[in-house]
N, C-alpha and C positions, 0 to 999 in steps of 0.2 A: 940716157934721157936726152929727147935734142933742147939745144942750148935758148930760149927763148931771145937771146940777142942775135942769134946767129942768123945771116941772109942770104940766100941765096944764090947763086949766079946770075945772072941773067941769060938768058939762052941767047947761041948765039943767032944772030942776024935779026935781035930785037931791038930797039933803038934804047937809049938812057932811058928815056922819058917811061916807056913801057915797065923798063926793070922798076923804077923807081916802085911805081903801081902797085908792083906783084910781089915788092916786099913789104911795103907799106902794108896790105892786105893780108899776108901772111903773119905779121905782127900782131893785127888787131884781132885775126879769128886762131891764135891758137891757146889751148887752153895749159897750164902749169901744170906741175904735176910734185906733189909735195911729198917727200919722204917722209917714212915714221919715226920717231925717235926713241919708241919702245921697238929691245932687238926680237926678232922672229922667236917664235914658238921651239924648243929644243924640241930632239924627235922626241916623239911620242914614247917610244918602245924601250928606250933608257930613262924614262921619268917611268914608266911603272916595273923597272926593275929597281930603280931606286926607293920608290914608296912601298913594293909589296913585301922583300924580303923580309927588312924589320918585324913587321907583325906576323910571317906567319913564326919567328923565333919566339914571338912573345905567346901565341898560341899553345904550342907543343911546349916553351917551358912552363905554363900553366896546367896544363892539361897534365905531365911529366908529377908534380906539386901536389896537384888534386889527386894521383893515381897514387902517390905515396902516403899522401895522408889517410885515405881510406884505408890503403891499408895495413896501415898503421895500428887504426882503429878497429879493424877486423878484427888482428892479431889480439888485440887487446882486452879483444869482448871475450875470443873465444879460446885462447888459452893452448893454441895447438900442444904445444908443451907440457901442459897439464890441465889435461882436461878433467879433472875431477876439482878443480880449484872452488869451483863454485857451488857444487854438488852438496844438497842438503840433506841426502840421501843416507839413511842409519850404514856406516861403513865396515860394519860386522853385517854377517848375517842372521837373522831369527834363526833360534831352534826349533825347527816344527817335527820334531821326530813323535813329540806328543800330544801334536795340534789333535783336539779332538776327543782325548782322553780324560773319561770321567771321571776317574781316580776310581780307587778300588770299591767296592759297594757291599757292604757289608751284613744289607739287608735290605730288600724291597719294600718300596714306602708303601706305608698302610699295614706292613705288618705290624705282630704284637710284639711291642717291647717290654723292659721290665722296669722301667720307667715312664710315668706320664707327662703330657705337657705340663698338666697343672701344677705338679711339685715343682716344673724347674720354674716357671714363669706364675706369680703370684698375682690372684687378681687385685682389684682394687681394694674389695672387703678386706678381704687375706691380709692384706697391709697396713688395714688401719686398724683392726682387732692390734694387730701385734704389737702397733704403739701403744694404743687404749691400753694393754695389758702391760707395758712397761710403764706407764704412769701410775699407772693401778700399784705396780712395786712398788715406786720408787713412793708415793704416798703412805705406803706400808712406812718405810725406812725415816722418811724426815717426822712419820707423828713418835716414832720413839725416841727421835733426838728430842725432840721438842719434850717429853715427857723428864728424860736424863735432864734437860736446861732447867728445866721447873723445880725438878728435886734439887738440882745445883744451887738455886736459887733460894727455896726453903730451909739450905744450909745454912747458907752465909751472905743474902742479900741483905739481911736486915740486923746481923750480927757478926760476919767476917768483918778479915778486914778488905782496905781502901783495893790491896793489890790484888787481892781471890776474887771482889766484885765486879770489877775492871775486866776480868777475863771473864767472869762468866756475862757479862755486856756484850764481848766481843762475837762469843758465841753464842749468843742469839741475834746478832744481827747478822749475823752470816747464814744461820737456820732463815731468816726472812727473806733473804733474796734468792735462797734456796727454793726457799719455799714457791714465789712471788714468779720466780723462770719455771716453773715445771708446771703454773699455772698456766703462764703465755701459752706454754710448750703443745697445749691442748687444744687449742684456737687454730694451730698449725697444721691439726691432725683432717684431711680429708672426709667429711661424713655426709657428702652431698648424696651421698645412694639412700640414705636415711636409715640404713641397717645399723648404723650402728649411733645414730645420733641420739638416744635417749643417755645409751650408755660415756659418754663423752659430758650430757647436761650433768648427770651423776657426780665423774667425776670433778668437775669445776663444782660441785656444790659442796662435795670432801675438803677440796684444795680452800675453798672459801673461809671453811670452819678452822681448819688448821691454821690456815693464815689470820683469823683473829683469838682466834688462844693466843698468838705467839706475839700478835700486837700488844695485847695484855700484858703479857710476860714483859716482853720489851720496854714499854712503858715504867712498869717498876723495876727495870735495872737504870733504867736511865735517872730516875729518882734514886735509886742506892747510890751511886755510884755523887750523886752532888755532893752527900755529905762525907767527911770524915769521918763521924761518929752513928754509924750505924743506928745501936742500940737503942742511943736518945731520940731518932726522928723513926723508927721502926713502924709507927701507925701512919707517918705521909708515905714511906717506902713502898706498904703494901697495898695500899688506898688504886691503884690501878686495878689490882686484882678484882676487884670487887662492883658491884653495882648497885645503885642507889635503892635500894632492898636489902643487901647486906650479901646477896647471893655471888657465890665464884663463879668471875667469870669464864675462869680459865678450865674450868670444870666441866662449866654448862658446853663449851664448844667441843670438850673432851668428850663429854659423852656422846654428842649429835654424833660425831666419827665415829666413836667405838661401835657404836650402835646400830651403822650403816654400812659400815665398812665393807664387811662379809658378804650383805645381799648384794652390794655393789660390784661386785665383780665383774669386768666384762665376760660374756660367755661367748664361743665359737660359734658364729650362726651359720659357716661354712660347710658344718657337717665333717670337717677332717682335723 
């Protein structure tokens, strides 16, 4: 860079006066020239080996990362090793050696057998006859307890002693709740086809009667049984029995039963 103080020669065979001039003039018109104090640009071609290497390592070991974690997860899913791992599949086989087989047939439906539906499967009737008919029993069975409670009572309710009367108390309160369930017991019985609902009013009109004979009865054990002395209170004892007429009552319901009893039967309206 030329030196901005620097002058000239003077050429030769110019006078002082001249040079003076033509540096003078060279002074005032030349222009500076400034250095920069940031250094030059490095090449180019070693600043992008310097920046590119780096990332493309960070690439491929990514890329390396991601390739093993998928399949990782591959492996994972699919079990190359045991591929039945996940299988919800019955691990036995069916036996179909009998798919299809009706079993043996003994007889073609619609033929005649020696049995009917109707015996084995009862209809509704069929079912409530056979209650009606075991109340119908069983009414048989408690009016002759009731009858034994009464003699029992004729013995020794008004002349035993304290401890004969005591039990025959017992047993007629057990005849009345006897009595009193087998009455429920009828309410129970299905007679909405109406075949058999007369015979059902019947019976509750039986079970009605037995159940006040035995209220009677009851009544004067429970009066025996206050006193000690039988004998001397014998006319409050049997004062239950009786109704303001003088008539037994335990009589009058006895008879209604007896009386009824027999026509009361239920009958099979089934025909079988």
């Amino acid at each position: 860079m030329p030196n901005p103080n620097y002058v000239a020669p003077a050429p030769e065979g110019d006078s002082t006066e001249d040079g003076s001039e033509a540096a003078e003039k060279e002074r005032t018109t030349a222009i500076p020239r400034i250095e920069s104090a940031v250094p030059a640009d490095p090449d180019d071609g070693a600043s992008i080996v310097r920046d590119r290497l780096p990332r493309t390592r960070v690439i491929i070991t990514s890329l390396v990362v991601g390739v093993l974690a998928m399949s990782a997860v591959v492996l994972a899913i699919t079990h190359p090793w045991d591929p039945n791992a996940f299988d919800t599949k019955a691990k036995t086989e069916a036996d179909t050696s009998m798919a299809g087989f009706p079993g043996t047939v003994s007889e073609l439906q619609g033929q005649d057998s020696n049995g009917s539906s109707s015996e084995e499967v009862k209809s509704g009737d069929q079912a409530t006859y056979e209650k009606l008919s075991d109340v119908y029993s069983k009414l048989g069975e408690l009016s002759s307890k009731v009858d034994q409670n009464e003699d029992l009572f004729n013995q020794v309710g008004a002349s035993g002693s304290l401890d004969d009367r005591k039990k025959g108390k017992a047993a007629a309160d057990e005849l009345s709740i006897e009595i009193s369930n087998l009455i429920s017991s009828i309410d129970s019985v299905d007679v909405t086809s109406g075949t058999y609902a007369d015979d059902a009013n019947n019976l509750k009109t039986l079970g009605s009667w037995l159940r006040n004979r035995m209220d009677a009865l009851s009544s004067a054990w429970d009066v025996s049984v206050s006193y000690d002395d039988a004998q001397a209170n014998a006319g409050k004892i049997k004062a239950p029995l009786y109704n303001s007429d003088g008539a037994s009552v335990t009589e009058s319901y006895r008879k209604l039963f007896n009386d009824s009893y027999s026509g009361w039967k239920p009958a099979d309206k089934n025909g079988s």
